[in-house]
N, CA and C atoms as an extended XYZ file, in Angstrom:
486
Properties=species:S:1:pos:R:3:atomname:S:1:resname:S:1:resid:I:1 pbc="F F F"
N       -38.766      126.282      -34.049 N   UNK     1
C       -39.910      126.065      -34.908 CA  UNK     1
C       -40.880      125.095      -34.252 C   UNK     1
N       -42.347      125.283      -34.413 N   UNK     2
C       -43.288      124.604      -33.579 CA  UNK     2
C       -43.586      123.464      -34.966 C   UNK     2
N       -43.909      122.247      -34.360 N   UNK     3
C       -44.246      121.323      -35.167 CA  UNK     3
C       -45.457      121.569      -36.036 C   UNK     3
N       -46.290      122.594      -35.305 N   UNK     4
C       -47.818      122.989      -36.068 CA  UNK     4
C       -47.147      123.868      -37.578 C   UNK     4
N       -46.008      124.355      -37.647 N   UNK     5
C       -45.671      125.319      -38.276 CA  UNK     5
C       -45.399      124.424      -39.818 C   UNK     5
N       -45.264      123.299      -39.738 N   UNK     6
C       -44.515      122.478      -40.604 CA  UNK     6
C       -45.160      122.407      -41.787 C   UNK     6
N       -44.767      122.705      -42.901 N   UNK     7
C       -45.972      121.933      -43.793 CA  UNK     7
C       -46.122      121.035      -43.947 C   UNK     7
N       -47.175      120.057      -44.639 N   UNK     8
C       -47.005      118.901      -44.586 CA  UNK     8
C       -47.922      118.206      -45.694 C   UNK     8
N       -48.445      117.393      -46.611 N   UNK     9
C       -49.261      116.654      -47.245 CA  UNK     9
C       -49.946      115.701      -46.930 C   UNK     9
N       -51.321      115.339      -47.035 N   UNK    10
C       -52.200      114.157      -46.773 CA  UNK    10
C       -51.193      113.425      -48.176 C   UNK    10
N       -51.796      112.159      -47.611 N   UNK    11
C       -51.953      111.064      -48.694 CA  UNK    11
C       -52.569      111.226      -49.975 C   UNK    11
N       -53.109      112.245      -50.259 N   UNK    12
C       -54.063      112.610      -51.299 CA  UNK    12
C       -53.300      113.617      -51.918 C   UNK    12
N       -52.263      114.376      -52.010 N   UNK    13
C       -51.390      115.720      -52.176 CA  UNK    13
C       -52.030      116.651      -51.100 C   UNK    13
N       -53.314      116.507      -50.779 N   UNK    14
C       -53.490      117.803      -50.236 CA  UNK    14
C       -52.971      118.766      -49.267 C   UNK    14
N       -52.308      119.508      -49.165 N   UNK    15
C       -51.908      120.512      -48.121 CA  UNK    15
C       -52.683      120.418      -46.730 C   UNK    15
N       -51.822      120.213      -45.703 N   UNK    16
C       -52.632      120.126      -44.345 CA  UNK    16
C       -51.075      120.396      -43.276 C   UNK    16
N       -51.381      120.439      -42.069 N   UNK    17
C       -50.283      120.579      -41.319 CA  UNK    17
C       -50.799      119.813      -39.849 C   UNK    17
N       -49.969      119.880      -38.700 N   UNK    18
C       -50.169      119.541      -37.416 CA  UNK    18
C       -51.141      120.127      -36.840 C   UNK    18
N       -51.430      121.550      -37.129 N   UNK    19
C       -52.105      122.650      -36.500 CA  UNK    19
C       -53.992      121.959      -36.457 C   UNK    19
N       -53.245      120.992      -37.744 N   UNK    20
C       -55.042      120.615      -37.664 CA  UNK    20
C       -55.136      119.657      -36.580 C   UNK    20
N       -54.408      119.383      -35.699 N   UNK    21
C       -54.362      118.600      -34.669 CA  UNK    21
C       -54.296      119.426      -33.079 C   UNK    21
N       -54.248      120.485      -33.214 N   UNK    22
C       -53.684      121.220      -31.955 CA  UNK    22
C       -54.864      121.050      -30.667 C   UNK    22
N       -53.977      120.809      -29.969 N   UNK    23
C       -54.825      120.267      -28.533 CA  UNK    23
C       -55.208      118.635      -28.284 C   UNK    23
N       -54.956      118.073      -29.218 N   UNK    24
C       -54.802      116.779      -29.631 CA  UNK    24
C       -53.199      116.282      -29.310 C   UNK    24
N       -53.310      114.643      -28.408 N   UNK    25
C       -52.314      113.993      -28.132 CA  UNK    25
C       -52.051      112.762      -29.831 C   UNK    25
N       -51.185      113.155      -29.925 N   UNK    26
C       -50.598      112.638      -31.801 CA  UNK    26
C       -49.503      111.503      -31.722 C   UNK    26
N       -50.141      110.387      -32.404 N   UNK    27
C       -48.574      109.443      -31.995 CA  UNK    27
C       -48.716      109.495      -34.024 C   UNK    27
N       -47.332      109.816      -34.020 N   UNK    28
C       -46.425      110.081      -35.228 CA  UNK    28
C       -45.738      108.592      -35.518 C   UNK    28
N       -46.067      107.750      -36.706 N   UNK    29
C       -45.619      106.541      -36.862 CA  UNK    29
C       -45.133      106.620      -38.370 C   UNK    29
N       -43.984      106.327      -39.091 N   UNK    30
C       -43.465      106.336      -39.992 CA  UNK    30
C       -43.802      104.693      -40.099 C   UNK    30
N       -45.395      104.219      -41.667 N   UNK    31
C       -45.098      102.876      -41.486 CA  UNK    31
C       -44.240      102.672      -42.798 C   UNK    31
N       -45.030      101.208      -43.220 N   UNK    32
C       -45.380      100.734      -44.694 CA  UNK    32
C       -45.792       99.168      -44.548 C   UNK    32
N       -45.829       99.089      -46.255 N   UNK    33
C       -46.874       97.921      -45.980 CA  UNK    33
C       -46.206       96.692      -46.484 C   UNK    33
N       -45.621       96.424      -46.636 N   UNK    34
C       -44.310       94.652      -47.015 CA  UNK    34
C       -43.226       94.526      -45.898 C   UNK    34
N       -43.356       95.218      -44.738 N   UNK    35
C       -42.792       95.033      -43.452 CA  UNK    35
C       -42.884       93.979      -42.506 C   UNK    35
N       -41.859       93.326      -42.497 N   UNK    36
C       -42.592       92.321      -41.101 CA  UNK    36
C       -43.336       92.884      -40.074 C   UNK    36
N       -42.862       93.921      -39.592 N   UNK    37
C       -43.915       95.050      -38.768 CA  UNK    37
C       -45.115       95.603      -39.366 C   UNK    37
N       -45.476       95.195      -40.499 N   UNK    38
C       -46.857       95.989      -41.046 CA  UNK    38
C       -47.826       95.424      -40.416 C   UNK    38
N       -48.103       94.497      -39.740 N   UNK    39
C       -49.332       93.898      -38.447 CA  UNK    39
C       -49.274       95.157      -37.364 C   UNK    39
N       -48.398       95.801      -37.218 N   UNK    40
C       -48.658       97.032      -36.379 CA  UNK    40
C       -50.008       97.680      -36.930 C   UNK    40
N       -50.234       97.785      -38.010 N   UNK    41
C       -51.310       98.571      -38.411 CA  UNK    41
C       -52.695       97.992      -37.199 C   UNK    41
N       -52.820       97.078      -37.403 N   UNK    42
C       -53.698       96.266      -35.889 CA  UNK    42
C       -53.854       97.156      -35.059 C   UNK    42
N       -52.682       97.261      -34.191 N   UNK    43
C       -52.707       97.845      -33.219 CA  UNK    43
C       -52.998       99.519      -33.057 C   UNK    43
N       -52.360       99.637      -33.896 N   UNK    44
C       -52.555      101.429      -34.229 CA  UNK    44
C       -53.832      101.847      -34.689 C   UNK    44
N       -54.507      101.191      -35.126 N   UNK    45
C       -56.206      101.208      -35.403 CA  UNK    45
C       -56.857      101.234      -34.551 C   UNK    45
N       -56.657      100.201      -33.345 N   UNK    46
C       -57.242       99.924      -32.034 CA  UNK    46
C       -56.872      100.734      -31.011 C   UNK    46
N       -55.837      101.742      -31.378 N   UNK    47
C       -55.223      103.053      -30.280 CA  UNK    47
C       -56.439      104.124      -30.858 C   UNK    47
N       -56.627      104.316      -32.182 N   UNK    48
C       -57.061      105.602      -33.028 CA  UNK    48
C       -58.307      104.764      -32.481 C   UNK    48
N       -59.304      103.729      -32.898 N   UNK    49
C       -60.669      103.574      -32.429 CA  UNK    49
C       -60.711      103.913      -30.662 C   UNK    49
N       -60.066      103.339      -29.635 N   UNK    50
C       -60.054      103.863      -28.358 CA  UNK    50
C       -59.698      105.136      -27.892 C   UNK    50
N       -58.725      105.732      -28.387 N   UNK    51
C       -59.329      107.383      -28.486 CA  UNK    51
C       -59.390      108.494      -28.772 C   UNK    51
N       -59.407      108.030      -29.855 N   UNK    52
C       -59.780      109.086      -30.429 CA  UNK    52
C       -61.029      110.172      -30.583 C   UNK    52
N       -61.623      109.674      -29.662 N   UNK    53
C       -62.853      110.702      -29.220 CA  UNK    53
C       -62.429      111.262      -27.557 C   UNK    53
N       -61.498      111.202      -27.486 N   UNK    54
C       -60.438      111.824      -26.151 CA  UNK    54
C       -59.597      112.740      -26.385 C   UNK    54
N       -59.358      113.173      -27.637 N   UNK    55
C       -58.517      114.055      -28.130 CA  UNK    55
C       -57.165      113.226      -28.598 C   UNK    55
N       -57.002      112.187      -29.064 N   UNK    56
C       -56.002      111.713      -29.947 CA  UNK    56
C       -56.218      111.402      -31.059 C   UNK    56
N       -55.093      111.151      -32.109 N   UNK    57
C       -54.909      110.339      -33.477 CA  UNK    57
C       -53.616      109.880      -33.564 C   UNK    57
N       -53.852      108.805      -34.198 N   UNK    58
C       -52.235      108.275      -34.973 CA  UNK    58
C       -52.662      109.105      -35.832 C   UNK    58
N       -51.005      109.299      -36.796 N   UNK    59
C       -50.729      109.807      -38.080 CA  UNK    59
C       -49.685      109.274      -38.989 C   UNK    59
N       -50.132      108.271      -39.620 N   UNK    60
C       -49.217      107.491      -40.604 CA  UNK    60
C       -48.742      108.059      -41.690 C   UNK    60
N       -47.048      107.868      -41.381 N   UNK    61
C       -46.090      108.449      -42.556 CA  UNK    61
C       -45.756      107.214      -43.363 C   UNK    61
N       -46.185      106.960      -44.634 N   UNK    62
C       -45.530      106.182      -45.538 CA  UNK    62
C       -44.053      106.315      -45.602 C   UNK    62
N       -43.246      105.665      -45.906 N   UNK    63
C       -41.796      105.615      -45.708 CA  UNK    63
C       -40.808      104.199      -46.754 C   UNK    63
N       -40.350      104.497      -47.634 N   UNK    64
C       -39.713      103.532      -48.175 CA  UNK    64
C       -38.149      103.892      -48.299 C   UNK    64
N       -37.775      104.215      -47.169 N   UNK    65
C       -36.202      104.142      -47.229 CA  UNK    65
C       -35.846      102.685      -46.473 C   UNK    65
N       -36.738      102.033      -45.499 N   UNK    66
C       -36.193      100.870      -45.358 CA  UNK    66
C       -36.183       99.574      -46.230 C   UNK    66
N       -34.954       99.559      -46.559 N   UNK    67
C       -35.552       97.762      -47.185 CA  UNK    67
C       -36.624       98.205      -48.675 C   UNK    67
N       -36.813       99.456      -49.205 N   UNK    68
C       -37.712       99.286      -50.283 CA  UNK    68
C       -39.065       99.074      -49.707 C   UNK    68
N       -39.764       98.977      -48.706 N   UNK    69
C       -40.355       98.272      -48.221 CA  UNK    69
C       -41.575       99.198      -48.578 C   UNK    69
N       -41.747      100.351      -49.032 N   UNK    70
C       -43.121      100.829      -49.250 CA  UNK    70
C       -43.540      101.590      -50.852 C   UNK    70
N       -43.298      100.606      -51.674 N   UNK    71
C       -42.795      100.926      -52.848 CA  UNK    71
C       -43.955      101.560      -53.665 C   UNK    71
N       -45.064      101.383      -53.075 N   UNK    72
C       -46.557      101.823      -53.807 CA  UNK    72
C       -46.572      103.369      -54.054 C   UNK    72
N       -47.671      103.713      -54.972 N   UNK    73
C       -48.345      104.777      -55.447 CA  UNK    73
C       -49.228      105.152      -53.961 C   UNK    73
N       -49.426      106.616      -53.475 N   UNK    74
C       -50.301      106.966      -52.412 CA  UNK    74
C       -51.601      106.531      -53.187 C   UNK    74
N       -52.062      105.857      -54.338 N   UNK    75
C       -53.785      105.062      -54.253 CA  UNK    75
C       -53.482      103.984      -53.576 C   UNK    75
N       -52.228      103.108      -53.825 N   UNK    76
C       -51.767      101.667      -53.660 CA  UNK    76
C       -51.581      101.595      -52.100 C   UNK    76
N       -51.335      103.102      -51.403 N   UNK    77
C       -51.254      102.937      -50.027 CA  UNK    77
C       -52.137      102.957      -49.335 C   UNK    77
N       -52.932      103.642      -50.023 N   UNK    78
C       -54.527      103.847      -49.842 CA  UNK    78
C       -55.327      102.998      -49.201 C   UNK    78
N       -55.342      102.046      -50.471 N   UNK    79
C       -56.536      101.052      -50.988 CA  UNK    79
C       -55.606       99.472      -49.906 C   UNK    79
N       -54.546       99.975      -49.781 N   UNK    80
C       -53.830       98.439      -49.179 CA  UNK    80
C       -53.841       98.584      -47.651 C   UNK    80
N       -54.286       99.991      -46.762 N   UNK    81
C       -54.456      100.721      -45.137 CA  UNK    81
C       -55.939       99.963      -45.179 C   UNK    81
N       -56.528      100.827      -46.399 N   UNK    82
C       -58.226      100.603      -46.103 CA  UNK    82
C       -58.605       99.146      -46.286 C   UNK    82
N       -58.258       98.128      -47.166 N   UNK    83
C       -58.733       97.167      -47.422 CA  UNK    83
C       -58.222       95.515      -46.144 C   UNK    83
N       -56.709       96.207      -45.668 N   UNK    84
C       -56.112       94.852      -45.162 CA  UNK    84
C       -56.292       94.937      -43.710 C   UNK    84
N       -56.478       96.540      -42.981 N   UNK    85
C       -55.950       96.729      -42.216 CA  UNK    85
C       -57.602       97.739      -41.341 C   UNK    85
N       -58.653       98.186      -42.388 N   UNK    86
C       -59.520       99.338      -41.889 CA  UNK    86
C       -58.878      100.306      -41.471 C   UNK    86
N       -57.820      100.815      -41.762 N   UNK    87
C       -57.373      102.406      -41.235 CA  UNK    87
C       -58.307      103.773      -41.049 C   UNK    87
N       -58.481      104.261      -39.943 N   UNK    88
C       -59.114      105.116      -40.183 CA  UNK    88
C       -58.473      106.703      -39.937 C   UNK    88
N       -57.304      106.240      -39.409 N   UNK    89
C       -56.456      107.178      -38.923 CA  UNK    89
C       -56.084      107.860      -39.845 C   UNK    89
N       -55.517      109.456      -40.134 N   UNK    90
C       -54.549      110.069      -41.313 CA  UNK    90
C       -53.778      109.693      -41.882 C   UNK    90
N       -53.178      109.263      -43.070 N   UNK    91
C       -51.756      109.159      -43.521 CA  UNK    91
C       -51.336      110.087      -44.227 C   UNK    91
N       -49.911      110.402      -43.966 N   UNK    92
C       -49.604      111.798      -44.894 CA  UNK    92
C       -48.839      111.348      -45.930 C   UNK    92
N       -48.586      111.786      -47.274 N   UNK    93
C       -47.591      111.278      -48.226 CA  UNK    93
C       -46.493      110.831      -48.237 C   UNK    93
N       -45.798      109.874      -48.725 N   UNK    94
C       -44.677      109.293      -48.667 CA  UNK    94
C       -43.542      110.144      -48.406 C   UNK    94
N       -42.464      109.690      -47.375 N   UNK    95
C       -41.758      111.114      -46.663 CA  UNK    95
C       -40.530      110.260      -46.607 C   UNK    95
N       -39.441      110.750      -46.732 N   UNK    96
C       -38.354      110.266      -46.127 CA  UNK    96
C       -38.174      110.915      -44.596 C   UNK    96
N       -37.524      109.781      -43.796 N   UNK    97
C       -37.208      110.182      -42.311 CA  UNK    97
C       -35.795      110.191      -42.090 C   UNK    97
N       -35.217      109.997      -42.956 N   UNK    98
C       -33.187      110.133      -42.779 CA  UNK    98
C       -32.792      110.433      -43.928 C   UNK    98
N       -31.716      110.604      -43.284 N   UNK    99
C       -30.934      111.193      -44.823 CA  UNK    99
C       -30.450      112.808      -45.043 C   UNK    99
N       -30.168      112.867      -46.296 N   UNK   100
C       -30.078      114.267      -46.843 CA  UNK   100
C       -31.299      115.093      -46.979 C   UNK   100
N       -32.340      113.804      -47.145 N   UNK   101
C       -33.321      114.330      -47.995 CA  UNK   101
C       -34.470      114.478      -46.907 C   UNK   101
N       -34.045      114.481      -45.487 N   UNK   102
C       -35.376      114.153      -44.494 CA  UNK   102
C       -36.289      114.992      -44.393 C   UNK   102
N       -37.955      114.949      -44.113 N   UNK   103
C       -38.404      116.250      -44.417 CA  UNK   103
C       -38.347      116.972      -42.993 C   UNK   103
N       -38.528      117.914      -43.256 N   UNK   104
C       -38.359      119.242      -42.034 CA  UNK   104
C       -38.962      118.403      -40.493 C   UNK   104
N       -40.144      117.516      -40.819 N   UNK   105
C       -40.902      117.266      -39.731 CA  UNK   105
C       -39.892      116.328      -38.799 C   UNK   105
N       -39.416      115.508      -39.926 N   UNK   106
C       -38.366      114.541      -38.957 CA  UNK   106
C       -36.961      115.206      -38.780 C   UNK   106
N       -36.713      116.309      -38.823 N   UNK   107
C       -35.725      116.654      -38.675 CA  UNK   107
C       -35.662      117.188      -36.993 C   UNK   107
N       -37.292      117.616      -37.128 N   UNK   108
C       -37.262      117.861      -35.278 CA  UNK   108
C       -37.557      116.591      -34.600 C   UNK   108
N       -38.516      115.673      -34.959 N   UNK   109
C       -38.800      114.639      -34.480 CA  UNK   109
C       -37.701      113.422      -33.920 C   UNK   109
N       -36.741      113.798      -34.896 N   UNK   110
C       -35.221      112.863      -34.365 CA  UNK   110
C       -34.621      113.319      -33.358 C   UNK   110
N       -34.825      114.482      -33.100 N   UNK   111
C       -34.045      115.157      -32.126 CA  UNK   111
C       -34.549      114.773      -30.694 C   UNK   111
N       -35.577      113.809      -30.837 N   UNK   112
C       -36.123      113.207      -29.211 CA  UNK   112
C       -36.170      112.048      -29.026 C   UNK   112
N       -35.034      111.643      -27.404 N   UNK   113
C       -34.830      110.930      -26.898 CA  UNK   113
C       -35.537      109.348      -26.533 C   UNK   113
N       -35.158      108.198      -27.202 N   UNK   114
C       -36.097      107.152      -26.850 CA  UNK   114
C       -35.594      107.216      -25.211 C   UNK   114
N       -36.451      106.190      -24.647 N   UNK   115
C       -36.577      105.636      -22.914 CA  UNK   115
C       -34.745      105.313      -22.707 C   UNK   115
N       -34.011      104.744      -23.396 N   UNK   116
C       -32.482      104.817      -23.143 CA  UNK   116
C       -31.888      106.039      -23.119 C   UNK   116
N       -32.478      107.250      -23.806 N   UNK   117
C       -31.195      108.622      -24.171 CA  UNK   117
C       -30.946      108.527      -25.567 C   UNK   117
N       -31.395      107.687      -26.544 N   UNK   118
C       -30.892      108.159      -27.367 CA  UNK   118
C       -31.958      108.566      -28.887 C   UNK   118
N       -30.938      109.752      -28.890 N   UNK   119
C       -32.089      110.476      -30.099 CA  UNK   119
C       -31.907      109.697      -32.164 C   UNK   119
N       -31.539      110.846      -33.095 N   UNK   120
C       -31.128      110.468      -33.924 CA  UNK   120
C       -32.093      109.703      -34.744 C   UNK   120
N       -31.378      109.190      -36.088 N   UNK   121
C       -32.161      108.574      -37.073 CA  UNK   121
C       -32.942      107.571      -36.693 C   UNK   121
N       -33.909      107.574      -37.755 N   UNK   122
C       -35.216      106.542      -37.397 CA  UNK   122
C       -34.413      105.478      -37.800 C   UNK   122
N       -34.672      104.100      -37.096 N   UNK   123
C       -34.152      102.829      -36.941 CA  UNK   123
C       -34.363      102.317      -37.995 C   UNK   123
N       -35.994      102.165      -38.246 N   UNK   124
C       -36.738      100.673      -39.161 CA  UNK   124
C       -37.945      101.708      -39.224 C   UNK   124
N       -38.919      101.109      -40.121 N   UNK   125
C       -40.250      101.251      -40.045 CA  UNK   125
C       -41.199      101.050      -38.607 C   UNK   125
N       -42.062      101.691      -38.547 N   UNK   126
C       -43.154      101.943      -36.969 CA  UNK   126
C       -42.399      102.357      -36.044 C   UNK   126
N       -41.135      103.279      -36.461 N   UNK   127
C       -40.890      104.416      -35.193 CA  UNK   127
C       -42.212      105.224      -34.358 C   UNK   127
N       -42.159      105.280      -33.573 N   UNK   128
C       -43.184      106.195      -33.254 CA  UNK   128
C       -43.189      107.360      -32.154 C   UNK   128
N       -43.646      108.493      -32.551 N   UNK   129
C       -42.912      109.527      -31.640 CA  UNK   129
C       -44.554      109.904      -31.018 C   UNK   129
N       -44.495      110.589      -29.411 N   UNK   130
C       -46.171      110.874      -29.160 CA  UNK   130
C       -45.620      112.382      -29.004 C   UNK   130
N       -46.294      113.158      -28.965 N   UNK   131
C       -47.053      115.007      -29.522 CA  UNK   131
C       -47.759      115.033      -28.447 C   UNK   131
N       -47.295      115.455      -27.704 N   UNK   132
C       -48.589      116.014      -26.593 CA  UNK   132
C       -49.008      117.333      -27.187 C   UNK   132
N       -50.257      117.972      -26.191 N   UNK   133
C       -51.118      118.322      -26.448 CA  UNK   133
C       -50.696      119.733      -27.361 C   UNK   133
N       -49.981      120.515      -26.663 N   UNK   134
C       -48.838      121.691      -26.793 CA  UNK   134
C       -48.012      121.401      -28.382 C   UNK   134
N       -48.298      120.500      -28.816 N   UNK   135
C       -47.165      119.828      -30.396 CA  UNK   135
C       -46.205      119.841      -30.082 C   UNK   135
N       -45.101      119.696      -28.816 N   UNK   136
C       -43.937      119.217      -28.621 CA  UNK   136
C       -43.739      117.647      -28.365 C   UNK   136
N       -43.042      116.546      -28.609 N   UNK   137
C       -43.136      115.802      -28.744 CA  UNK   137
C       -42.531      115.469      -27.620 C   UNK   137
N       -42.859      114.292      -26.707 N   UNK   138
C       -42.663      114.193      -25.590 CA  UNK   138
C       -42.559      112.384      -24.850 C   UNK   138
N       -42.425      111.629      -26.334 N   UNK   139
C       -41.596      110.372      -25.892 CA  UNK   139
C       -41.283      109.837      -27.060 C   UNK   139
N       -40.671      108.342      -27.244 N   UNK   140
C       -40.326      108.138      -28.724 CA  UNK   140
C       -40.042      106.707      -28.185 C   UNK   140
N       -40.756      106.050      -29.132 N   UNK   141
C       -40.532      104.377      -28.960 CA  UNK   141
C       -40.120      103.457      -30.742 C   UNK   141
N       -39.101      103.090      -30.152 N   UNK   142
C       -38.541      102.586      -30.966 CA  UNK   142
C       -39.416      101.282      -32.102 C   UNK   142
N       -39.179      100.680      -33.419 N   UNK   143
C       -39.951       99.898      -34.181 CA  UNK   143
C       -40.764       98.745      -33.123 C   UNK   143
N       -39.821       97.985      -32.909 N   UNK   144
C       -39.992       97.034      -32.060 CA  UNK   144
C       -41.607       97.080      -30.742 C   UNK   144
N       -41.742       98.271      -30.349 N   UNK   145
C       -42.795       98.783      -29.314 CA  UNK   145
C       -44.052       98.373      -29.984 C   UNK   145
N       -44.847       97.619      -29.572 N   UNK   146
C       -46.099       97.472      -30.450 CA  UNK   146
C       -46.778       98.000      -29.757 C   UNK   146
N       -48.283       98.816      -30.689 N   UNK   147
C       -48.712       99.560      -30.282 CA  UNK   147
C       -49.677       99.511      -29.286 C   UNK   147
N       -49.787       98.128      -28.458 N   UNK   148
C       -50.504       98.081      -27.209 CA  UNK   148
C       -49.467       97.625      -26.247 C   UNK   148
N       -48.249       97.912      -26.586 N   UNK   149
C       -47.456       98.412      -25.184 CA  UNK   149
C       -48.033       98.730      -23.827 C   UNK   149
N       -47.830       98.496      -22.661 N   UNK   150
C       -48.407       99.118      -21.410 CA  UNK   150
C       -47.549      100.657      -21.556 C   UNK   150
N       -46.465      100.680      -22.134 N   UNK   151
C       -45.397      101.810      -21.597 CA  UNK   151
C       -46.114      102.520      -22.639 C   UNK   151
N       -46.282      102.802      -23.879 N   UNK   152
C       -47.124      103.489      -25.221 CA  UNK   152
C       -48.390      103.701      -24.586 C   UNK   152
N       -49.354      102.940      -24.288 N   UNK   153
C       -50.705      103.145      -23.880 CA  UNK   153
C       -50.383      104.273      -22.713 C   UNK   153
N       -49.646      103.674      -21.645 N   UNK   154
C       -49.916      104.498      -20.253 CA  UNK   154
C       -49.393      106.010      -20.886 C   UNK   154
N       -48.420      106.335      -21.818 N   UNK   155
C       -48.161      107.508      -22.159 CA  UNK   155
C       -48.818      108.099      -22.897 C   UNK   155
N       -49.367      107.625      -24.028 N   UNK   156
C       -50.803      108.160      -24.336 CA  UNK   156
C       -51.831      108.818      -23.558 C   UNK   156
N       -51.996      108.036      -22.604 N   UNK   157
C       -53.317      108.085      -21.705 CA  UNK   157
C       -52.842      109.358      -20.606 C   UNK   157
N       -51.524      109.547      -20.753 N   UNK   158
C       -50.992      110.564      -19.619 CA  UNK   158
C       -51.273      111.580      -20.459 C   UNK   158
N       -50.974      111.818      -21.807 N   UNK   159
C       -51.319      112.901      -22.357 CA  UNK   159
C       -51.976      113.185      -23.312 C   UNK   159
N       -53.196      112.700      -22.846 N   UNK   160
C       -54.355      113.153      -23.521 CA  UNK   160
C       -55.012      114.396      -22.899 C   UNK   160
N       -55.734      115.124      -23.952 N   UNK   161
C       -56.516      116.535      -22.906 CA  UNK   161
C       -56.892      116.069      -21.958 C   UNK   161
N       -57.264      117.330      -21.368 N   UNK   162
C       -57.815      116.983      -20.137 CA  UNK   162
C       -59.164      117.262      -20.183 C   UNK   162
């Protein structure tokens, strides 16, 4: 199954998928917002403003299986991206990434290898997986990686269109 194939929801309910991304380099970030990691949003703003006129986007997955940690209404996620943080990037509706209940998208998305070898469940909040151009996903950096990494940036920048 191709990742474009997936269904998927904006933040808003609305129906949308990957496909609206195709040819586009995609870094896939499961956040939320009462995280000690929610200052990632910083950085991930400043990836989506640099280039996203190159053929990239982040795409923020709300996520409250860690810690409770994203307990809001999609307005509350909304209004707390746009107001603390200027998000301008996508967010898609609140998703689980493990479990029984994981949705289809992370079910392929786990299946790829961080920089050690190892695949499997999302850790913590600000996993982040990059989508090259093709929608196969083609690195995976663990919470901890902030998003102006040299190793995140330089892989970005490797696969962006051409």
């Amino acid at each position: 199954m191709s990742l474009y194939d997936i269904p998927l929801h904006a933040l808003d309910g609305t129906p949308t998928s990957l496909s609206a991304h195709r040819g586009k380099a995609v870094l896939i970030v499961n956040v939320a917002s009462k995280c000690g990691l929610t200052p990632q949003y910083t950085g991930l703003e400043e990836l989506q403003k640099t280039y996203a006129d190159r053929g990239f986007t982040v795409l923020g997955v709300p996520c409250n299986q860690f810690a409770g940690q994203e307990p809001g209404s999609a307005e509350d996620i909304a209004a707390f991206c746009s107001a603390s943080y200027g998000v301008t990037f996508p967010l898609l509706e609140k998703t689980e990434v493990n479990g029984e209940h994981r949705h289809p998208l992370y079910v392929e998305l786990t299946k790829t290898a961080d920089a050690e070898g190892e695949a499997g469940d999302v850790q913590w909040n600000f996993e982040k997986f990059l989508i090259g151009t093709d929608g196969a996903p083609v690195a995976r950096f663990r919470p901890r990686t902030e998003p102006g990494d040299t190793v995140l940036v330089s892989a970005i920048e490797a696969h962006l269109p051409a």
